[in-house]
C-alpha positions as CSV (number, residue, x, y, z in Angstrom):
1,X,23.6,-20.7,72.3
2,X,23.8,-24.1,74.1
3,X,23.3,-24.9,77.5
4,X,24.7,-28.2,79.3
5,X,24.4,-30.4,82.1
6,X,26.1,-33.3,83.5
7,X,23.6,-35.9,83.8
8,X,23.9,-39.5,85.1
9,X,22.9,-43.0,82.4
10,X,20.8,-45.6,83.3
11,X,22.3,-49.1,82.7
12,X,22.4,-50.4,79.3
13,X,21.2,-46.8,78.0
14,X,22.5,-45.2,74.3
15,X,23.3,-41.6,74.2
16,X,19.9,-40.7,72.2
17,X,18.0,-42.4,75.0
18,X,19.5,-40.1,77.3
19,X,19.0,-37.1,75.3
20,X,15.2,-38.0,74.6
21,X,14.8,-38.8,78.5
22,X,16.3,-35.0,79.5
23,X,15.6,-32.9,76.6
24,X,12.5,-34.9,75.0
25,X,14.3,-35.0,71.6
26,X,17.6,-35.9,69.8
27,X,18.2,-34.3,66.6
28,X,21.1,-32.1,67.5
29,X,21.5,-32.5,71.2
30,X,23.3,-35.8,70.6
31,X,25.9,-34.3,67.8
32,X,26.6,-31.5,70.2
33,X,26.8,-33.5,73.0
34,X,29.3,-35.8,71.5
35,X,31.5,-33.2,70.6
36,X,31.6,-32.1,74.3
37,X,32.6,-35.2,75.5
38,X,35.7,-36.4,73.8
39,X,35.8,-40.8,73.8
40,X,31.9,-40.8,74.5
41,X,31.4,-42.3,70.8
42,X,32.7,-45.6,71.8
43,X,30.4,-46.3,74.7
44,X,27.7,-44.2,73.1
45,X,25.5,-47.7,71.9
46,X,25.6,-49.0,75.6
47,X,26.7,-46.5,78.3
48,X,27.4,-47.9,82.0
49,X,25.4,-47.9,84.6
50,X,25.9,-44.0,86.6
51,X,28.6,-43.0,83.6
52,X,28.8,-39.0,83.9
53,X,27.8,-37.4,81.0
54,X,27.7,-33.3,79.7
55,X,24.2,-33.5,78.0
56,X,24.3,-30.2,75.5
57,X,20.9,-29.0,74.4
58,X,21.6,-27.4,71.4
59,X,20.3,-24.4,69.6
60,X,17.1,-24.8,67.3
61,X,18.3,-25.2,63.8
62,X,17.0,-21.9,61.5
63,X,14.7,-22.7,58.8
64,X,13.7,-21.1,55.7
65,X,10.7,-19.8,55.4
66,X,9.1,-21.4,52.3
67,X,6.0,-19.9,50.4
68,X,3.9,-21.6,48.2
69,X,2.2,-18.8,46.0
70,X,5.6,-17.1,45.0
């Protein structure tokens, strides 16, 4: 399940700045949030000061569990 908001970047901010500021990490939220936001890639490295942007947290990845004595 993801959940989104639209949230607001401050000048001269990437997108994994953003996603680290909101969600306090990266991995995952800043693939999923590109994909919501068709055209974001390009400003992505250096977004404008105010640009709108549909921050997706996205779901935790599953793991294996791994055991050592098996």
């Amino acid at each position: 399940m993801q959940a989104s908001a639209t949230v607001r970047a401050h000048a001269h901010e990437t997108l994994d700045a953003l996603a680290w500021r909101h969600l306090g990490a990266t991995a995952g939220h800043v693939e999923a949030t590109l994909n919501a936001n068709p055209g974001l890639a390009k400003l992505a490295a250096d977004l404008p000061e105010g640009h709108a942007v549909r921050l997706v947290k996205a779901a935790e990845p599953k793991r294996p569990m791994v055991y050592l004595w098996d």
